[in-house]
Phi, psi and omega in degrees: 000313173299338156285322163302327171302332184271333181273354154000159158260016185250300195277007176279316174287338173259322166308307172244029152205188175314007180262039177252304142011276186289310165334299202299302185292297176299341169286297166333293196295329189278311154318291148339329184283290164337298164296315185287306196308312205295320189309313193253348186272319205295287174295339174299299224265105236101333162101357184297329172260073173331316219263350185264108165338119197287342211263345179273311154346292191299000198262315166275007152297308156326313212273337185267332188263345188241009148275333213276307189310310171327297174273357170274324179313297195302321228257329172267328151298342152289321179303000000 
């Protein structure tokens, strides 16, 4: 199976055009994404930031579940 796979027209598009690159930049931003929202969600929804409204938090769970999505796409097209 891993053979078939490696012989694919998807890891064929990736080996010999821009989709290594590109994979390589959506994992990065979607790690990055990830990291900063959690970075920030975390100690909030914890009481570290008073002034911030807890129900405006909730606003960056999608965002955090659709870099994650990001990063399973990205992250299996690099495997």
């Amino acid at each position: 199976m891993l053979e078939w796979l490696a012989n694919s027209p998807f890891a064929m598009w990736v080996d010999e055009s821009w989709g290594w690159p590109l994979a390589l930049t959506v994992h990065a931003l979607g790690m990055a994404t990830v990291v900063g929202l959690m970075f920030h969600h975390r100690p909030a929804s914890a009481g570290a930031f008073p002034t911030i409204p807890y129900t405006s938090l909730g606003k960056l769970i999608p965002l955090i579940w659709i870099a994650v999505v990001f990063q399973a796409i990205s992250g299996f097209t690099l495997w």
